[in-house]
C-alpha positions in Angstrom: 87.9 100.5 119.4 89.8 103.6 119.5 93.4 101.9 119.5 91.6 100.1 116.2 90.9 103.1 114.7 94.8 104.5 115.6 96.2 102.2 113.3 93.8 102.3 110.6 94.7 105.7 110.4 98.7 104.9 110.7 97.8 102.8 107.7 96.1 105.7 105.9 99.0 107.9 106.5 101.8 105.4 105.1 99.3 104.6 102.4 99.1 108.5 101.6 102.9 109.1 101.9 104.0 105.9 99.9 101.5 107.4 96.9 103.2 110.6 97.3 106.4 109.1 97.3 106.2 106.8 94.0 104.2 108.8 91.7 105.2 111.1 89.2 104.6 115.1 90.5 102.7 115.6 87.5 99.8 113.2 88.0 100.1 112.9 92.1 96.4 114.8 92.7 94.9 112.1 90.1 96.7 109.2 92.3 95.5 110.7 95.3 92.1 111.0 94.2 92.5 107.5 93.2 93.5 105.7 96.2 90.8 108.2 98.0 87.9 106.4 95.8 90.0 103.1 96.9 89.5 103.7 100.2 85.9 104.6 100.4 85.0 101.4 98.1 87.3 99.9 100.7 85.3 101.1 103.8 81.9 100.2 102.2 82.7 96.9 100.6 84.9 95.4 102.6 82.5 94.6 105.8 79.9 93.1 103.0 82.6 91.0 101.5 84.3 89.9 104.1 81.0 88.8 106.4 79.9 86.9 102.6 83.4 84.7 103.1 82.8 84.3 106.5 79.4 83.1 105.9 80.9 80.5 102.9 83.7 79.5 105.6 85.1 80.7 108.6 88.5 80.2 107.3 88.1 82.0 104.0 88.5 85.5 104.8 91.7 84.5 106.2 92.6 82.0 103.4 92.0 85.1 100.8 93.2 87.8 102.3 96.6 86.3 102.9 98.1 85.4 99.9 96.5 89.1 98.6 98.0 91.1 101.4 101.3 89.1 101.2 101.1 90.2 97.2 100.7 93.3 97.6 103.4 94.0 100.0 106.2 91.9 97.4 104.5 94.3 94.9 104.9 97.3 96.9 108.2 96.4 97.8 109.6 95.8 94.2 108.2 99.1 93.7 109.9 101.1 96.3 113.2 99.3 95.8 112.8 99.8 91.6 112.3 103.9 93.0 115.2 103.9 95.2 117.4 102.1 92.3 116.3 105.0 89.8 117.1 107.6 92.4 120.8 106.3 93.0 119.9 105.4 96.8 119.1 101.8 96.8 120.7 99.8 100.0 124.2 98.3 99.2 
């Protein structure tokens, strides 16, 4: 449980840094609160949803969280190469 628990919180500490990283100074403590409130819905909901999919199919929870984690990474990969392209250090 506790090597679990060591990379949830590797997770929460990229999470944190990418937010920090991408957003505009102005509005980072808003973003931050923001993906704080994500988090917490995350931690709640997440056992409730996923246990509803695996009741409906034991496959589900895999077949949906797939395609949604592999979208969110091409999204949060575009996003990090569109920031590196404004800054002028975008990989050759």
């Amino acid at each position: 449980m506790q090597a679990a628990y060591g990379f949830r919180s590797g997770e929460s500490s990229l999470t944190q840094a990418l937010v920090n990283e991408l957003s505009p100074a102005r509005s980072r403590a808003t973003y931050m609160a923001a993906l704080s409130v994500v988090n917490d819905v995350k931690d709640a909901a997440g056992p409730a949803v996923g246990t509803w999919l695996y009741a409906l199919s034991a496959v589900l929870p895999w077949a949906a969280g797939i395609p949604v984690t592999l979208g969110a990474s091409l999204v949060l990969a575009l996003a990090v190469r569109r920031q590196e392209t404004g800054r002028g250090t975008a990989p050759k």
